[in-house]
C-alpha positions in Angstrom: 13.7 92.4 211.0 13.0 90.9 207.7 14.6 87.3 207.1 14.5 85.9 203.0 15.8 82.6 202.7 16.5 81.8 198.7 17.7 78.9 196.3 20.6 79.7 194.6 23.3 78.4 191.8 26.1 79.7 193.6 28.6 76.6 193.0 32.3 77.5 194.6 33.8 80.2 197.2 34.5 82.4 194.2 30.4 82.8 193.5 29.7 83.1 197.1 31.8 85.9 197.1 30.6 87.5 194.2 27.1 87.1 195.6 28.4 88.7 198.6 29.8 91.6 196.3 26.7 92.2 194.3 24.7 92.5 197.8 27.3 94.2 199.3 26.8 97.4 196.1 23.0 97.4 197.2 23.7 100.4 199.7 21.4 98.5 202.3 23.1 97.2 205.7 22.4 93.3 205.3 23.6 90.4 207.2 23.9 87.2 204.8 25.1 83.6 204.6 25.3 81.0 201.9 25.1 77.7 202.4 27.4 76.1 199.8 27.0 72.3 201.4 23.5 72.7 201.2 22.2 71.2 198.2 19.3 74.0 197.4 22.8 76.6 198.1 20.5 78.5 200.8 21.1 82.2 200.7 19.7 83.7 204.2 19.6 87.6 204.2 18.6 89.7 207.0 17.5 93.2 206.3 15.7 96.3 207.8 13.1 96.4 204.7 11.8 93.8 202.6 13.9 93.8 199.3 13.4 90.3 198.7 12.9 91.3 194.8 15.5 93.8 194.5 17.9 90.4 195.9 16.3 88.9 192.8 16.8 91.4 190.2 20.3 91.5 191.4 21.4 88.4 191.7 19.6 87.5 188.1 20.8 89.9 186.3 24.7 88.6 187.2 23.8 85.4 185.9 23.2 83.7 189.0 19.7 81.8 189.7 17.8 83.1 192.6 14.1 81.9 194.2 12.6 83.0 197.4 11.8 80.0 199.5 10.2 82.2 202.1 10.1 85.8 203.9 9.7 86.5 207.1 9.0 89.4 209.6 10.0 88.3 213.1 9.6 85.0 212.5 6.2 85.1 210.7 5.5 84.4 207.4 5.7 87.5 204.7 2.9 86.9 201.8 4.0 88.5 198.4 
């Protein structure tokens, strides 16, 4: 199980939301949380693969800010 743990701009419920959307139309079975009273806005996604830059694309290209602050296989550390 891959873990990626990102920085976000999500700002309100109604981004968190639509970042939940735009994973949601990725077609991969994820399980994700944003932390909104975090002040980095820490996105944790769990996934089968590593898509950590497919989270990216996505997430960039509907105008939100997203940077990996790590990646993780079982608890170890992924290197890009």
């Amino acid at each position: 199980m891959f873990v990626s743990i990102f920085k976000t701009t999500a700002s309100n419920k109604k981004d968190k939301l639509s970042i939940f959307e735009v994973l949601r139309n990725l077609g991969v079975r994820l399980s994700v949380t944003l932390d909104l009273s975090d002040e980095d806005r820490v996105l944790r996604v769990e996934s089968k693969k590593n898509i950590t830059g497919t989270i990216i694309e996505a997430l960039n290209s509907n105008k939100f800010y997203c940077e990996e602050l790590g990646t993780f296989l079982y608890g170890y550390p992924v290197k890009a």
